[in-house]
MARKOLDREN-642895 format. One record per residue (C-alpha): z, y, x; residue number from 1. Coordinates in pm, 1 decimal, always signed. Layout:
! residues N
<r w="Z" v="Y" u="X" resi="NUM"/>
...
//
This chain:
! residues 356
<r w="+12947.9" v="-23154.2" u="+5154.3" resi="1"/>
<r w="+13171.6" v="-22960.2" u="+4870.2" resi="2"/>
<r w="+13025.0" v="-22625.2" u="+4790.9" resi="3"/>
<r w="+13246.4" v="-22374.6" u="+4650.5" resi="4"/>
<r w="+13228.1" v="-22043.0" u="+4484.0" resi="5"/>
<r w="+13423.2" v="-21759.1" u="+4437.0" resi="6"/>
<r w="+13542.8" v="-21578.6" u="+4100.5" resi="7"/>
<r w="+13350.1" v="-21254.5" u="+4161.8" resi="8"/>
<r w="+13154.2" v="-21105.9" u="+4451.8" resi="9"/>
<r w="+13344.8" v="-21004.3" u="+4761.2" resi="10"/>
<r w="+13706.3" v="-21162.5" u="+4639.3" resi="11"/>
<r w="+14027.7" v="-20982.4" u="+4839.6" resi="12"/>
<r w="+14365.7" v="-21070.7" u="+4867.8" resi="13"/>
<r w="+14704.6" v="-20878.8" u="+4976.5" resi="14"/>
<r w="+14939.8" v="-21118.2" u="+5147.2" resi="15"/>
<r w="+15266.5" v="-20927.6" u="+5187.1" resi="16"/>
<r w="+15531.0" v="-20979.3" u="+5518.1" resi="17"/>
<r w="+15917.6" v="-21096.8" u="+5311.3" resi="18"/>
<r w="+16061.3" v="-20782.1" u="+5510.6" resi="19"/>
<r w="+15802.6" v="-20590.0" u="+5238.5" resi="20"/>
<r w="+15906.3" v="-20823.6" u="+4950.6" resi="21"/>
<r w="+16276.8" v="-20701.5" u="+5082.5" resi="22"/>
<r w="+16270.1" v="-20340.1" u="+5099.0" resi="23"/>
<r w="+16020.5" v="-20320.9" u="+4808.4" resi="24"/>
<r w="+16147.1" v="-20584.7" u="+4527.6" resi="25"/>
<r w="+16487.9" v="-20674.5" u="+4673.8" resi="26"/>
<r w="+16420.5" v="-21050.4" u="+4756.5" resi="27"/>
<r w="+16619.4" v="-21233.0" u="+5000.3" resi="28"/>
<r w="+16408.0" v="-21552.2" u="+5153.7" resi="29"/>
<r w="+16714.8" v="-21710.7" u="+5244.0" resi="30"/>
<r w="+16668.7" v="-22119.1" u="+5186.8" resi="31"/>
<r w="+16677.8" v="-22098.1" u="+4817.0" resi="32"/>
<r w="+16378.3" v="-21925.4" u="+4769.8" resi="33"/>
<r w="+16214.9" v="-22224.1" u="+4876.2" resi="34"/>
<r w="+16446.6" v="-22485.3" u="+4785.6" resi="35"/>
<r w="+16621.7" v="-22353.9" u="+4517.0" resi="36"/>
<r w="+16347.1" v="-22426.2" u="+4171.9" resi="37"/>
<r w="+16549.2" v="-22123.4" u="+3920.2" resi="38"/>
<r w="+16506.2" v="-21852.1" u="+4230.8" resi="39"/>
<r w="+16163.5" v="-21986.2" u="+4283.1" resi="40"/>
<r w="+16039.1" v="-21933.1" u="+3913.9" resi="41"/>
<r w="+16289.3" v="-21600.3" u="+3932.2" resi="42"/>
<r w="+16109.8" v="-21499.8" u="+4202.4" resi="43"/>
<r w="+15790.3" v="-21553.2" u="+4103.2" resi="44"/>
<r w="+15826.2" v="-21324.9" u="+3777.1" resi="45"/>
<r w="+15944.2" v="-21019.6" u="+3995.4" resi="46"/>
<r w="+15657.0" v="-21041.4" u="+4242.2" resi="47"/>
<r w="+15348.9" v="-21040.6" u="+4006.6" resi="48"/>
<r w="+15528.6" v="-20787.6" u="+3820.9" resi="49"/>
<r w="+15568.9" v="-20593.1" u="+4172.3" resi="50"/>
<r w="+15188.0" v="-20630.0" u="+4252.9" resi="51"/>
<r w="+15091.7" v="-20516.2" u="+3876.6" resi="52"/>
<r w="+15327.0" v="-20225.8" u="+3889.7" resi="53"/>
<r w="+15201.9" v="-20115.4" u="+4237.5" resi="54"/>
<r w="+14871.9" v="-20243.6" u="+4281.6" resi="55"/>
<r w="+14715.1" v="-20311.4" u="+3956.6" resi="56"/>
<r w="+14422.4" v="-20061.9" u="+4035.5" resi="57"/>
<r w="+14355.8" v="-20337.3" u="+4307.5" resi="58"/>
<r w="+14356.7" v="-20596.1" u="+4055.6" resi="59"/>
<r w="+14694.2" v="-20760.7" u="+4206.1" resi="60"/>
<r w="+14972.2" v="-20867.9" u="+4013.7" resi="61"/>
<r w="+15075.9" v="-20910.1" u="+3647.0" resi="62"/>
<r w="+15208.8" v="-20678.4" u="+3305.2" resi="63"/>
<r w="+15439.7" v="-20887.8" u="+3161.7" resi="64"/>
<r w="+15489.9" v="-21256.1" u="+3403.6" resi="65"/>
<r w="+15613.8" v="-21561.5" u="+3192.8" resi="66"/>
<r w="+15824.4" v="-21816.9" u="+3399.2" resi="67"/>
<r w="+15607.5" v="-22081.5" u="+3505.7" resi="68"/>
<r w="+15676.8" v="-22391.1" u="+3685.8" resi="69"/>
<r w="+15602.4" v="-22270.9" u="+4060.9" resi="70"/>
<r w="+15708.4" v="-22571.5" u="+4388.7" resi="71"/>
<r w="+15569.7" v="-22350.1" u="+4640.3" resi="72"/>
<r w="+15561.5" v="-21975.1" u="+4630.4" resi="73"/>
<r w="+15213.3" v="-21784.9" u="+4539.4" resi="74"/>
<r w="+15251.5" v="-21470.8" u="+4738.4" resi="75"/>
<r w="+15359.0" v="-21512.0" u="+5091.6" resi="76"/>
<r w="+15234.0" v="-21717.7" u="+5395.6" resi="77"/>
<r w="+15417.3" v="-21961.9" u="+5629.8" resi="78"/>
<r w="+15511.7" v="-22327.6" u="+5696.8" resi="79"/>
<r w="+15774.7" v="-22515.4" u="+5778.9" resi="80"/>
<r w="+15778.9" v="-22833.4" u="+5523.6" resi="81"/>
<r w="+15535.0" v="-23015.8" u="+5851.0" resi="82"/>
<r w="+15776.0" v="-22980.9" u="+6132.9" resi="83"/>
<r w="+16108.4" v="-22988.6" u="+5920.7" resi="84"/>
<r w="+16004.5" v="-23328.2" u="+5806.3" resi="85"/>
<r w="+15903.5" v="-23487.7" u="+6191.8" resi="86"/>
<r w="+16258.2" v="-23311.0" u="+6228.3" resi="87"/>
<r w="+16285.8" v="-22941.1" u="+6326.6" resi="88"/>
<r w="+16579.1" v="-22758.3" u="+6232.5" resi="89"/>
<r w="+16459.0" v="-22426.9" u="+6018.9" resi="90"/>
<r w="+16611.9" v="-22099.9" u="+6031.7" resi="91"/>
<r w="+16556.9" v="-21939.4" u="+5668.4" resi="92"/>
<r w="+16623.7" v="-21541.0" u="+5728.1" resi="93"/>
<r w="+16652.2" v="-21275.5" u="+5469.9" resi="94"/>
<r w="+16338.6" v="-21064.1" u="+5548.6" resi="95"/>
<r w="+16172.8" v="-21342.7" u="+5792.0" resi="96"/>
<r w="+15955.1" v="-21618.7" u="+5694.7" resi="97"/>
<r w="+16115.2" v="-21928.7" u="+5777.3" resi="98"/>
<r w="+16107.4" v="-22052.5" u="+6139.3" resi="99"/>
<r w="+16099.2" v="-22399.7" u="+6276.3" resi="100"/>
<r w="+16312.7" v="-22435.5" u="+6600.3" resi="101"/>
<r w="+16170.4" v="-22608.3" u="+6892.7" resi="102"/>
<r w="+16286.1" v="-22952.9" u="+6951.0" resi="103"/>
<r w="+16135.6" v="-23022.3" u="+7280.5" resi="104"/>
<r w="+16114.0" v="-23435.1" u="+7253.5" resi="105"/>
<r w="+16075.4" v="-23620.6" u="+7628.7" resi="106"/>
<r w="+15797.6" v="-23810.3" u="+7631.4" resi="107"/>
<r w="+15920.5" v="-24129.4" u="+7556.2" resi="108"/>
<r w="+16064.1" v="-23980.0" u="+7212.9" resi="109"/>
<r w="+15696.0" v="-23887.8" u="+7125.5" resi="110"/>
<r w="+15570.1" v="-24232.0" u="+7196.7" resi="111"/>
<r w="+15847.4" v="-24377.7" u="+7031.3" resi="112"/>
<r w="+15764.3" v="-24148.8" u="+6679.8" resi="113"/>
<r w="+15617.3" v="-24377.8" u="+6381.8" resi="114"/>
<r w="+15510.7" v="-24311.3" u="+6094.0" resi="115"/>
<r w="+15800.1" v="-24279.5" u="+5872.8" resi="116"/>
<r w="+15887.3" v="-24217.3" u="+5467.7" resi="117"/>
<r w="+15841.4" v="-23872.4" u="+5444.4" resi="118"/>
<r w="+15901.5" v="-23863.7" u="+5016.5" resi="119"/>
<r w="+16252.1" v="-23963.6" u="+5088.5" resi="120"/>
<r w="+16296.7" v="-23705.3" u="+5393.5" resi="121"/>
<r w="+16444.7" v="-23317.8" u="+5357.5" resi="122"/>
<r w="+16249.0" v="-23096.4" u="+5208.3" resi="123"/>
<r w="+16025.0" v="-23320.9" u="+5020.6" resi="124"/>
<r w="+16247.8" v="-23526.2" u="+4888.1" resi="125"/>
<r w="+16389.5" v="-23250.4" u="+4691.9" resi="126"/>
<r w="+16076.6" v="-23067.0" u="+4610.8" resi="127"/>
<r w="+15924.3" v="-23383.5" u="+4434.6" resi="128"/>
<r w="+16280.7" v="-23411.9" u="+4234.4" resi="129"/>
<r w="+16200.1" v="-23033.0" u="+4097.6" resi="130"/>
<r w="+15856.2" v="-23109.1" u="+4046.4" resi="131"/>
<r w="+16021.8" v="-23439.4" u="+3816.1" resi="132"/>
<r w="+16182.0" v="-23236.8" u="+3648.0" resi="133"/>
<r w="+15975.5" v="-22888.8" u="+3600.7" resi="134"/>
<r w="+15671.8" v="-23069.1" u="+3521.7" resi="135"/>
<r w="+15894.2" v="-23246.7" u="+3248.2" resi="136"/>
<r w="+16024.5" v="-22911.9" u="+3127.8" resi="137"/>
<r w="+15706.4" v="-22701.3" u="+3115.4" resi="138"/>
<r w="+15435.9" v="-22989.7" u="+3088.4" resi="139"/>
<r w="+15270.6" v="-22887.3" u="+3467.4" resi="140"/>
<r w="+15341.4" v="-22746.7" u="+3809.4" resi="141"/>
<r w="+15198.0" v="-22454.7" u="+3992.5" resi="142"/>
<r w="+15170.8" v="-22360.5" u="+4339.6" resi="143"/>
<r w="+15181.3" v="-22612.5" u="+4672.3" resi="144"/>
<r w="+15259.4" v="-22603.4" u="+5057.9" resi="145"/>
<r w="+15152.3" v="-22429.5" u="+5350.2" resi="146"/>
<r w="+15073.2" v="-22795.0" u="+5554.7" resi="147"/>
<r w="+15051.0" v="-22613.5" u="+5875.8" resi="148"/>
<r w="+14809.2" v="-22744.7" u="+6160.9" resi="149"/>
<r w="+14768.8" v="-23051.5" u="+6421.5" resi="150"/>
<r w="+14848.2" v="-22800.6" u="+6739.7" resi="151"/>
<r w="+15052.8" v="-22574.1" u="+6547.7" resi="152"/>
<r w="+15338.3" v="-22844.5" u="+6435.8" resi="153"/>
<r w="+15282.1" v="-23079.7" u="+6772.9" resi="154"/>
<r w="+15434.1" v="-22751.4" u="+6981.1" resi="155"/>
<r w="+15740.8" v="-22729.0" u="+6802.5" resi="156"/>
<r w="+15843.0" v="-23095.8" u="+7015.0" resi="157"/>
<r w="+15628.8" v="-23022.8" u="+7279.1" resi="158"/>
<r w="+15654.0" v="-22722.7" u="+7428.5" resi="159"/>
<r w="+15405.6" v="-22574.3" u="+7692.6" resi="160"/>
<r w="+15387.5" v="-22975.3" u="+7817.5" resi="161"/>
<r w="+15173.5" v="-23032.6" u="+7539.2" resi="162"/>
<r w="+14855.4" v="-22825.2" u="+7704.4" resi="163"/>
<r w="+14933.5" v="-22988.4" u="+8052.2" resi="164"/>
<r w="+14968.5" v="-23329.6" u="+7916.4" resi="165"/>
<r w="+14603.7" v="-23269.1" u="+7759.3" resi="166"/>
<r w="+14511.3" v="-23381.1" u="+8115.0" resi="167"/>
<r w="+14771.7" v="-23577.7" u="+8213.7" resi="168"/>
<r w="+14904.2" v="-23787.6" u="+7942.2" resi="169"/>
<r w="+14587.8" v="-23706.3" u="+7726.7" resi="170"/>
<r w="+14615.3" v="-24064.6" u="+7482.4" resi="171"/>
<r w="+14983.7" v="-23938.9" u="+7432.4" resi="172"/>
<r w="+14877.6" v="-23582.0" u="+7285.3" resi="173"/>
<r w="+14617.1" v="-23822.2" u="+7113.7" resi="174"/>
<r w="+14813.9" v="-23998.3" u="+6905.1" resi="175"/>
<r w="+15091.5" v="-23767.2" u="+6888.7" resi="176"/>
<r w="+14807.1" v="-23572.0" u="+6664.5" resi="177"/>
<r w="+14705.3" v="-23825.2" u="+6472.8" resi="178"/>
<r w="+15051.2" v="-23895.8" u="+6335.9" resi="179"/>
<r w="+15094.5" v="-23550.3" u="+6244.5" resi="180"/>
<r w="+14737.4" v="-23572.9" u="+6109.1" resi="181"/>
<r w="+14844.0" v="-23807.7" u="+5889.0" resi="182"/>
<r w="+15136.7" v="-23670.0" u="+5781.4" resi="183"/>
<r w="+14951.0" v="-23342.7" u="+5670.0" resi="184"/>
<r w="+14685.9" v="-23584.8" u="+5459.7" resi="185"/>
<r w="+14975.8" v="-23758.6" u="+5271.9" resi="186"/>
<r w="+15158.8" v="-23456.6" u="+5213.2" resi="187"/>
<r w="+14882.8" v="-23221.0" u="+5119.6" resi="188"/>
<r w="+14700.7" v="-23497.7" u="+4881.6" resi="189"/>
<r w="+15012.6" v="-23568.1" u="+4720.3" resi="190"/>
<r w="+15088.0" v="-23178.1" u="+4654.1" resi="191"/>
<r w="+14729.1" v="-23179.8" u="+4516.0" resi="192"/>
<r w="+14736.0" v="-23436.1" u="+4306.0" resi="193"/>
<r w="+15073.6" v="-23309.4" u="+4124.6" resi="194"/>
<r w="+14958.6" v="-22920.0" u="+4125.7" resi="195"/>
<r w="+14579.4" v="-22914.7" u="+4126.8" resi="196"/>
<r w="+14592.1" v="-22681.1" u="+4463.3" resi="197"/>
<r w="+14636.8" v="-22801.5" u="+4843.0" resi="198"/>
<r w="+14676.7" v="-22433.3" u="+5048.8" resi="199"/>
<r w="+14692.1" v="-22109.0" u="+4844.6" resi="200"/>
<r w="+15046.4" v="-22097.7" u="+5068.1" resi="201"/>
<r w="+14800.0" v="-22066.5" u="+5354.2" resi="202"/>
<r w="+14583.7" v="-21801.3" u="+5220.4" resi="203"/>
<r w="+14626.0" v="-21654.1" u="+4853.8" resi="204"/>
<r w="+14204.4" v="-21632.3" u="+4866.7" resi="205"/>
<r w="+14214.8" v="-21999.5" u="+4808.7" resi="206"/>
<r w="+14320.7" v="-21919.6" u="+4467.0" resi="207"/>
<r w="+13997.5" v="-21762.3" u="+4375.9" resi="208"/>
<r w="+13750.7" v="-22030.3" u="+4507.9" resi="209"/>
<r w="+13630.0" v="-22327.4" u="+4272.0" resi="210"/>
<r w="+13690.8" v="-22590.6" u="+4345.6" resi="211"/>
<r w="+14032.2" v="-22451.8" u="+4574.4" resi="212"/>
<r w="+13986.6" v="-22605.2" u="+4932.9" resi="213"/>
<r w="+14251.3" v="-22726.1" u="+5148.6" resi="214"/>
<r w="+14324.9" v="-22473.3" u="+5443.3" resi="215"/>
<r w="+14349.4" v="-22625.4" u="+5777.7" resi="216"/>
<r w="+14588.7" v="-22414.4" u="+5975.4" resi="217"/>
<r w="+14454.2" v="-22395.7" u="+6343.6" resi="218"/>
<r w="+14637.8" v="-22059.2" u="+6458.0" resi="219"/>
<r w="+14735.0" v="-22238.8" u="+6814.6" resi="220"/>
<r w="+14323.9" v="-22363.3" u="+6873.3" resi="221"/>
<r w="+14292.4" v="-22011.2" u="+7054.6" resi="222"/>
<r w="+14515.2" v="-22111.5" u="+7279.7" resi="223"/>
<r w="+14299.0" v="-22425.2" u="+7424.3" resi="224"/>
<r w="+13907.6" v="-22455.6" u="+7551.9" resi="225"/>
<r w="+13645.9" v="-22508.2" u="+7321.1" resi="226"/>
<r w="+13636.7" v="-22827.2" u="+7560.2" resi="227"/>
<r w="+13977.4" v="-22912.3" u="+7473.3" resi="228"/>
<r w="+13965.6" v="-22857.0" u="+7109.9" resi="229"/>
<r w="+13668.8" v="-23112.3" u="+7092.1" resi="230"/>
<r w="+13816.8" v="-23400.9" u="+7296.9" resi="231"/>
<r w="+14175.4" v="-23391.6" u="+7187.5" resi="232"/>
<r w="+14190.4" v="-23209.7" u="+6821.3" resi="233"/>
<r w="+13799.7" v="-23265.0" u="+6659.2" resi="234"/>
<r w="+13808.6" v="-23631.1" u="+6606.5" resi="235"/>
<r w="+14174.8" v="-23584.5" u="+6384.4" resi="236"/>
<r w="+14004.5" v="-23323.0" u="+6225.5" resi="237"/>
<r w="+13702.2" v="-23529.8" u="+6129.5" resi="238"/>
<r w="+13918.6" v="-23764.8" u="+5989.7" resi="239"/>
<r w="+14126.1" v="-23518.9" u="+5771.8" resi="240"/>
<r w="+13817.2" v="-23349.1" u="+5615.2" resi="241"/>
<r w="+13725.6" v="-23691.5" u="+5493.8" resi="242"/>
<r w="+13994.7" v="-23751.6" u="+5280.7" resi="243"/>
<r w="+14089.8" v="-23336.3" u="+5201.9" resi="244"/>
<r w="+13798.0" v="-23204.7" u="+5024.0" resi="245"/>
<r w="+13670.2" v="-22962.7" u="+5010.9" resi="246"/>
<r w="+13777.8" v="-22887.5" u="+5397.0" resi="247"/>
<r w="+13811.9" v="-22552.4" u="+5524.4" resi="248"/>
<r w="+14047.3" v="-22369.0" u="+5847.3" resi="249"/>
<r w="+14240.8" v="-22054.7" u="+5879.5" resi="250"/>
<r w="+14156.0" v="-21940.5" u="+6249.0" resi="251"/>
<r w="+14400.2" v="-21650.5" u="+6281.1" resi="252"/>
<r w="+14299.3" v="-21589.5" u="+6667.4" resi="253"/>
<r w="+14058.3" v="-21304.8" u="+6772.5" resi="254"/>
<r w="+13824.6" v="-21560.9" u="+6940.2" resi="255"/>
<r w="+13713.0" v="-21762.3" u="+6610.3" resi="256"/>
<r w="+13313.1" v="-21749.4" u="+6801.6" resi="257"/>
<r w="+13445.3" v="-21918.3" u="+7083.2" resi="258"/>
<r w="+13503.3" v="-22271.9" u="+6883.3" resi="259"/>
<r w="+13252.8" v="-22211.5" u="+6557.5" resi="260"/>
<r w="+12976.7" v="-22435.1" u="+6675.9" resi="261"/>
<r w="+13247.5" v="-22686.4" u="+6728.9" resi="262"/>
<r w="+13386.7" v="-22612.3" u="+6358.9" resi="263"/>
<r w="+13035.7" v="-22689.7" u="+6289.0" resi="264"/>
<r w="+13078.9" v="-23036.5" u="+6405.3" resi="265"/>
<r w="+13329.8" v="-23080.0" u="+6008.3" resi="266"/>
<r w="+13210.6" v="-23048.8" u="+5699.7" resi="267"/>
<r w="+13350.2" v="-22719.6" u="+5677.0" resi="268"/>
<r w="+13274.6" v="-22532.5" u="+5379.7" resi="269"/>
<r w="+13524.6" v="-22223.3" u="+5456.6" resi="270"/>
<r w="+13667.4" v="-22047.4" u="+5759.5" resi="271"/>
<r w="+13904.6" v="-21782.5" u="+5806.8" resi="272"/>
<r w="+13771.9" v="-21553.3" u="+6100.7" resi="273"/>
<r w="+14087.8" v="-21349.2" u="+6252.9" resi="274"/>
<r w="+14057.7" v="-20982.8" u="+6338.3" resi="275"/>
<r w="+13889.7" v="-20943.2" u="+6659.3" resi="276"/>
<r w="+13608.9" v="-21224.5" u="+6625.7" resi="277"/>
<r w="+13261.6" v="-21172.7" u="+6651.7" resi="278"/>
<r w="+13177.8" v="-21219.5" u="+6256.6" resi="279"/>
<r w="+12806.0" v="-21233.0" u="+6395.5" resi="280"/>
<r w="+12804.1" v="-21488.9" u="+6572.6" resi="281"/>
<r w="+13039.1" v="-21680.7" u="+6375.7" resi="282"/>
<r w="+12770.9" v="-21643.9" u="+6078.4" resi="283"/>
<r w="+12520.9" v="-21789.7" u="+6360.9" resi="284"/>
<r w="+12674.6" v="-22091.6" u="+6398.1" resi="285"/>
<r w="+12836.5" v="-22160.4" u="+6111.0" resi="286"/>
<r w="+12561.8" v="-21977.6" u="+5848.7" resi="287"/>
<r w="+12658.9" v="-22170.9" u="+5505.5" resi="288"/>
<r w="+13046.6" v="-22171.3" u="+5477.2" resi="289"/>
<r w="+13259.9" v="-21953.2" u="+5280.2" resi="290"/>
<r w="+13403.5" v="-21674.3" u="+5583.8" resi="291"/>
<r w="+13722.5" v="-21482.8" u="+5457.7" resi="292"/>
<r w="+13699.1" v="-21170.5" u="+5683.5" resi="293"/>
<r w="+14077.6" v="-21073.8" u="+5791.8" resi="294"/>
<r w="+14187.4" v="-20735.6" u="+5869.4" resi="295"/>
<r w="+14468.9" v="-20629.2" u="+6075.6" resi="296"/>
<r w="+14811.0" v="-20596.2" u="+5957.3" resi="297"/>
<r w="+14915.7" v="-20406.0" u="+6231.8" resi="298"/>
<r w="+14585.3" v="-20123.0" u="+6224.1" resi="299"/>
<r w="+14703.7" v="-20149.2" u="+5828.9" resi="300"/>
<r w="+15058.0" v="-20023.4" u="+5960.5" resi="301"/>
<r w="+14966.0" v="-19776.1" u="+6227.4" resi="302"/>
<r w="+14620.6" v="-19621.0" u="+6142.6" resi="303"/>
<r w="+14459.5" v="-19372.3" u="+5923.0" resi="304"/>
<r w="+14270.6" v="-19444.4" u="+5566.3" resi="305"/>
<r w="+13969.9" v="-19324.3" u="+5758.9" resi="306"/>
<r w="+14019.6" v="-19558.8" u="+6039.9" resi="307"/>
<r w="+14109.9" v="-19897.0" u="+5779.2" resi="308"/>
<r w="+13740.0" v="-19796.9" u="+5580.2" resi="309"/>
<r w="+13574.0" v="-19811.1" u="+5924.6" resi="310"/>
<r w="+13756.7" v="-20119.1" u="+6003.6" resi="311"/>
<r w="+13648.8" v="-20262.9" u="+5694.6" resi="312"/>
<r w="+13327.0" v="-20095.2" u="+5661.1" resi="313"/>
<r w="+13211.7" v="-20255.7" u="+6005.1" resi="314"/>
<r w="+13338.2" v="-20605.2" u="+5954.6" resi="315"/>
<r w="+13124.0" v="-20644.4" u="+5647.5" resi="316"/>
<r w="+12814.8" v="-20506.3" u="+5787.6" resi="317"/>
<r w="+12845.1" v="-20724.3" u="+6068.8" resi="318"/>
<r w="+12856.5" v="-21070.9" u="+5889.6" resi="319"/>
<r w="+12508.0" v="-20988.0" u="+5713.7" resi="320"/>
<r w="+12470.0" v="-21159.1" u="+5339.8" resi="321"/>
<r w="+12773.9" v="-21101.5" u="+5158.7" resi="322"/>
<r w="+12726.9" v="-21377.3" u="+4920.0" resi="323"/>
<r w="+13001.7" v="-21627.3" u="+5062.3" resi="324"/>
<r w="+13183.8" v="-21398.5" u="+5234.2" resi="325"/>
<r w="+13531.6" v="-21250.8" u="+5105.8" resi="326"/>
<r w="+13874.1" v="-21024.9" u="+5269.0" resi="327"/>
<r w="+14227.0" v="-21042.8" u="+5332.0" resi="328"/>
<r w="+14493.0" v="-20902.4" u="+5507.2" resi="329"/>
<r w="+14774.3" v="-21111.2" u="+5578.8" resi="330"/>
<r w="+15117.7" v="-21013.0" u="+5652.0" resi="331"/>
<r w="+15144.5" v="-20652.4" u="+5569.6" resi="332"/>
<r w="+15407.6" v="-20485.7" u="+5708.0" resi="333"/>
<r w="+15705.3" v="-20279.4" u="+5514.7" resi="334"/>
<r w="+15615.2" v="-19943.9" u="+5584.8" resi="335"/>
<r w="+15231.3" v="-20007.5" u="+5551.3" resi="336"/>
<r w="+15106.2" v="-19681.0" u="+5389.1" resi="337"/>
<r w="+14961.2" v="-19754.8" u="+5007.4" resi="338"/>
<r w="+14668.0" v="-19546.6" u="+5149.0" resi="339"/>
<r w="+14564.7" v="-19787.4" u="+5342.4" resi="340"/>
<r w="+14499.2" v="-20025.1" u="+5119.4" resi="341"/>
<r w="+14329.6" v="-19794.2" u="+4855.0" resi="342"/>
<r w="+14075.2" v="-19694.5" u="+5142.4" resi="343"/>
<r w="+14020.4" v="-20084.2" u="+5237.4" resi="344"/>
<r w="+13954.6" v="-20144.0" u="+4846.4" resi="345"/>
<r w="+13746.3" v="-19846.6" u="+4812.7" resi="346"/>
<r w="+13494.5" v="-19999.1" u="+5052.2" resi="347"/>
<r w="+13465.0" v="-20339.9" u="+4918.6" resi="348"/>
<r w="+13416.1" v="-20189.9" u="+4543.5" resi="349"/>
<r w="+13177.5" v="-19979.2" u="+4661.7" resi="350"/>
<r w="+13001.3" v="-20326.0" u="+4843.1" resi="351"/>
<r w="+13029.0" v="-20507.6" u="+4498.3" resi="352"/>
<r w="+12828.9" v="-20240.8" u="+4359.2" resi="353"/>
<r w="+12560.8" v="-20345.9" u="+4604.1" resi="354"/>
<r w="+12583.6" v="-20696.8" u="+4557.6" resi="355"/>
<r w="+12611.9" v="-20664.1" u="+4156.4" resi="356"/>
//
């Protein structure tokens, strides 16, 4: 098993909601600033100068960004380049990230699916042109895909079927996974190989961990039994964290304790636990990987400085050694006071005084 370490003790990281990027910097995340390679690098400049200019005290952000050669933006969370390729249509919004449309295949479409040429498919067919062509320019690329997750994409052509047919068309759903498992193992080693990074579009902590592990995303595994999770989903996963070192998953549910001693079944060396999980027992039963502690986005919106350094304050007491252990808070809401965050940060400085 991989072992990775972070670039100081506690690491954080700010992932902001595009309606912030909106109101605050004025960026649209209309198609093109995905697809488009001059907004991307365009962009790119005005957000780490945004984070510097805002949040430098926090460590965030840049004084004076260069252009670099970025495929995938560094600063916000989301995926669609998964289900757009099996087919989705994706609705790109101004101050939304972008959202793939539910197809709802019959059953006898998802039998019929093989596996297919996915470099030569929209949007990968033009993201490996820009790469062509930046990495000619500048000499490199920076930046990869959010590769989404096994239940995550499979509901986009499923529907609500797919948890019914886990008992009654169960080797459907089987390989149905697998295909998309294999999809997100070509795609994501590819993006690796040409950028050096696999899922920093998952989680911006990714960036500070050595050697950067690829982020599994498994936001829909609350939804299911730890039962179902080990019959229908474990044995795909087993497979991918063979060939997508170092392996680790972004649970986003409030339930991550239900399913860690079935994440203990990989050779996981990082998990995300989502607010509302027991970080205790998740350090129980899963006592040597790297656990990102996430806050709330929505407490981050609606509560007090006092109530965010509690918030904080408890969640690192709770998951005892602090050692592998680092904090985020995804998706933060326009209108989420500065305060806020200063509190949050004024705990875990005062916790890598401890640990220093």
């Amino acid at each position: 098993m991989n072992v990775i370490t972070a670039d100081t003790f506690l690491p954080l990281e700010l992932v902001f909601n595009p309606n912030w990027w909106q109101h605050t910097a004025g960026i649209s995340f209309e198609e093109s600033f995905y697809l488009d390679a001059e907004t991307r690098i365009h962009n790119d400049v005005i957000m780490r100068r945004t984070l510097h200019q805002r949040y430098r005290d926090l460590g965030l952000g840049e004084a004076d960004p260069q252009p670099r050669p970025v495929i995938g933006s560094l600063h916000v969370a989301g995926g669609f380049v998964i289900p757009a390729l099996l087919g989705a249509h994706i609705r790109f919004e101004a101050a939304a990230a972008p959202q793939p449309e539910p197809v709802h295949w019959t059953g006898a479409e998802i039998d019929a699916l093989q596996p297919f040429d996915w470099k030569n498919r929209w949007p990968l067919k033009q993201l490996i042109a820009d790469m062509d062509r930046l990495e000619a320019q500048y000499g490199y690329v920076v930046g990869d895909l959010n590769t989404d997750g096994l239940l995550n994409a499979a509901y986009h052509f499923y529907g609500q079927e797919l948890f019914t047919d886990f008992y009654q068309a169960p080797d459907r759903v089987r390989r149905f996974l697998g295909l998309i498992g294999e999809l997100i193992a070509a795609v994501a080693s590819y993006i690796h190989g040409r950028t050096g990074s696999y899922s920093i579009a998952v989680n911006r902590l990714a960036a500070h961990l050595t050697p950067t592990p690829f982020l599994h995303a498994n936001c829909s595994v609350q939804m299911i039994s730890p039962k179902s999770y080990r019959e229908m989903q474990l044995p795909i996963e087993q497979q991918l964290a063979e060939r997508l070192q170092p392996f680790g998953i972004h649970h986003c549910g409030d339930n991550l304790q239900r399913v860690a001693a079935e994440y203990a079944r990989l050779p996981l060396v990082y998990v995300e636990a989502g607010w509302g999980s027991d970080v205790a027992r998740v350090r129980e039963a899963l006592p040597d990987v790297f656990l990102n502690l996430r806050l709330s986005p929505i407490r981050m919106l609606q509560c007090t400085p006092q109530e965010i350094a509690h918030d904080t304050e408890r969640l690192l007491q709770a998951t005892g050694p602090l050692e592998q252990v680092g904090v985020c808070c995804v998706n933060l809401d326009h209108g989420t006071p500065d305060e806020n965050l200063f509190a949050m940060f004024e705990v875990i400085q005062r916790y890598r005084k401890y640990g220093a």
